[in-house]
N, C-alpha and C positions, 0 to 999 in steps of 0.2 A: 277201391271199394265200389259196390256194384249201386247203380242209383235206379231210381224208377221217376214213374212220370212224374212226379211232385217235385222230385230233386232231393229227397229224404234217403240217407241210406236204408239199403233195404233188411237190413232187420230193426230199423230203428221200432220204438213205441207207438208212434204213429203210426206206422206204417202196420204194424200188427192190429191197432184199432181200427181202421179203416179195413184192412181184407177183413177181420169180422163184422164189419159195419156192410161192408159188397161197397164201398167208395177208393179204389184202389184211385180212381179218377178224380175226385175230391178234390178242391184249391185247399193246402194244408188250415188246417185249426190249430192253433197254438196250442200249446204242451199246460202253458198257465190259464186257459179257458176251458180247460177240460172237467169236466167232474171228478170226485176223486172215486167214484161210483162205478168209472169209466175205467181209472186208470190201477188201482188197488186190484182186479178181479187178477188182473193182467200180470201183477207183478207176483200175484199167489199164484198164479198156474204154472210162470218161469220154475217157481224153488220147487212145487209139489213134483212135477215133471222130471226135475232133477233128485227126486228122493229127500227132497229137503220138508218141513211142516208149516203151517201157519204159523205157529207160535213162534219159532224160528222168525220169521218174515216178521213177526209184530213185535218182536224184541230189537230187529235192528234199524226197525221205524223209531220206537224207543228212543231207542243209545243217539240215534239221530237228533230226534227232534220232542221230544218228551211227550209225544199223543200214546195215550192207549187208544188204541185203536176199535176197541169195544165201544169210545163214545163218541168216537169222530163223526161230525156231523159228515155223511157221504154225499150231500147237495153241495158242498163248498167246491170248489175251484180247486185245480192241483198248487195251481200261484198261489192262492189264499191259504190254504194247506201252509206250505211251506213260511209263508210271509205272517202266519198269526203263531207259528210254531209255539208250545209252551215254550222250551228253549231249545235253543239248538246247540248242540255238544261244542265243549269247547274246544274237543281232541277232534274234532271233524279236519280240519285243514291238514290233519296227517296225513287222509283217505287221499292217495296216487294212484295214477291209473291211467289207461285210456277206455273212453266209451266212443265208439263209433270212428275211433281214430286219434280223437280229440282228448287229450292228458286235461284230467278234471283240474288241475292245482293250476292250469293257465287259463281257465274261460273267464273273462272278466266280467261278466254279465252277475250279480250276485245271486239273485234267482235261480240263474241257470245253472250258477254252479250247483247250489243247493240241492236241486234237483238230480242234477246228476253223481254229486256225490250219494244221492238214496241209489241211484240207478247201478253204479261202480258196486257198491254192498250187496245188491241182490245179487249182483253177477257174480264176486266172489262167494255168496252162499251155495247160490246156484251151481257151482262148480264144488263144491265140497270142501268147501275150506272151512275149516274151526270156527264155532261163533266166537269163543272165546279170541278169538285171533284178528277175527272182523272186527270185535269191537274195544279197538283198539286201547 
């Protein structure tokens, strides 16, 4: 996997906020200090890009973690996001995969998994796979 100066794979989310930010150089900001202001814009331009919708993208936020997304506060924290979730799916730990290399069903971090079980989902939308099918 190809790394850049941070040490962040280089398609990771960071790494995509930061070339739009012009901080390729930047000491990294954690992924749970971010806004979700920051991080939401990001995740709707992957599915539209791929011919996918918002609503799409706001259903598998949904199935995830029970926000409509119409009221989410967009000042929160992506950690906070995650960690105030109304609930979070109980069929989540089904979500397999790898992101950035790394099989989501091993990251021991609970957060991070959280996190990137959202990230695994976009990806399979992103790619054109059945909502029906993503959510599980």
């Amino acid at each position: 996997m190809t790394l850049i100066q941070s040490g962040e794979p280089k398609g990771s989310l960071l790494v995509q906020i930061r070339k739009i930010k012009g901080e390729t150089n930047m000491p990294s900001q954690s992924i749970f200090d971010m806004k979700v202001s920051k991080v939401y814009p990001l995740l709707l331009q992957k599915v539209v890009r791929k011919g996918r919708t918002k609503e799409e993208l706001d259903a598998v936020i949904a199935w995830l973690t029970g926000y409509d997304m119409k009221k989410v506060n967009q000042d929160m924290t992506y950690g906070s996001f995650f960690e105030n979730a109304p609930i979070m799916n109980s069929r989540a730990s089904l979500i397999k995969g790898k992101i950035c290399g790394i099989a989501v069903e091993s990251i021991e971090d609970p957060l991070m998994q959280k996190i990137r079980w959202l990230d695994r989902l976009v990806d399979e939308l992103a790619k054109g796979k059945p909502l029906n099918k993503i959510l599980r």
